[in-house]
C-alpha positions in Angstrom: 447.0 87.4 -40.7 448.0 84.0 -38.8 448.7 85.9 -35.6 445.9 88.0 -35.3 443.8 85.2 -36.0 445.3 82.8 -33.5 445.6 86.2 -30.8 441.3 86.6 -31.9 440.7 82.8 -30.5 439.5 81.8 -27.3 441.7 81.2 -24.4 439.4 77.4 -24.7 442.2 76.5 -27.3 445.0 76.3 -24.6 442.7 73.2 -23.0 443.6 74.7 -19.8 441.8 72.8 -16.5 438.9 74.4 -15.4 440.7 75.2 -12.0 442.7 77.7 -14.2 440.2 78.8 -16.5 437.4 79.9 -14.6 439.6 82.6 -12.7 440.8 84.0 -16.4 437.3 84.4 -17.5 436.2 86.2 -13.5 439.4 88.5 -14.4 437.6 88.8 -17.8 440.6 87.1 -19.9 438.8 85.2 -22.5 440.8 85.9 -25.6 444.3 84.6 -26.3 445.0 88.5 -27.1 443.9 89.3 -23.6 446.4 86.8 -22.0 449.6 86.9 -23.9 450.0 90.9 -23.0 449.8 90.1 -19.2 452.9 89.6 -17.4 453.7 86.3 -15.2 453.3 89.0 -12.1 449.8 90.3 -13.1 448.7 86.4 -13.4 450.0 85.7 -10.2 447.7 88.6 -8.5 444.9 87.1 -10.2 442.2 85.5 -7.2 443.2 81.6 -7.6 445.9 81.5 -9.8 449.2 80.4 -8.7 452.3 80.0 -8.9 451.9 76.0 -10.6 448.8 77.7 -12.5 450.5 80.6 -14.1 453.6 77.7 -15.0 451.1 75.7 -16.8 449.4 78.9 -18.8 453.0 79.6 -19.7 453.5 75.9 -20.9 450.4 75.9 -23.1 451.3 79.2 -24.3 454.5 77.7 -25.4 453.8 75.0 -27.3 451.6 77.4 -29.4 454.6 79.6 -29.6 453.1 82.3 -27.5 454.4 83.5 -24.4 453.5 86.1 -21.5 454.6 89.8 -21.7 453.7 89.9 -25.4 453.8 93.0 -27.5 450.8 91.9 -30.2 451.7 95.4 -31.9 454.9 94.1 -32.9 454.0 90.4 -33.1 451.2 91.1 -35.5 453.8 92.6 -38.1 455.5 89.3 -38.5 
């Protein structure tokens, strides 16, 4: 239950600058669920993301012990 909760929450939780988060939300990435499945390549074709953005979503993903590329079929069994 921990995971899907924490993959249900807003992408707000990372406390991402705005400079990062308003291209998520224009690509329609709100959720933490929507991120985590996209790879470091689809960020980086993402209009205003770059490469020192998609290395700070990746940062704030880790400290949460999330990461990019993410199956959330086989993480929510844990």
């Amino acid at each position: 239950m921990h995971w899907e909760k924490l993959l249900s929450a807003s992408i707000i939780v990372l406390d991402l600058p705005m400079r990062i988060a308003y291209p998520l939300d224009d690509a329609k990435i709100r959720k933490l669920k929507d991120l985590v499945v996209k790879s470091r390549n689809d960020l980086l074709k993402i209009n205003r993301l770059g490469v020192k953005a998609v290395d700070e979503i990746e940062h704030c993903l880790d400290r949460i012990g999330l990461s990019l590329g993410m199956d959330i079929k086989k993480a929510a069994d844990y």
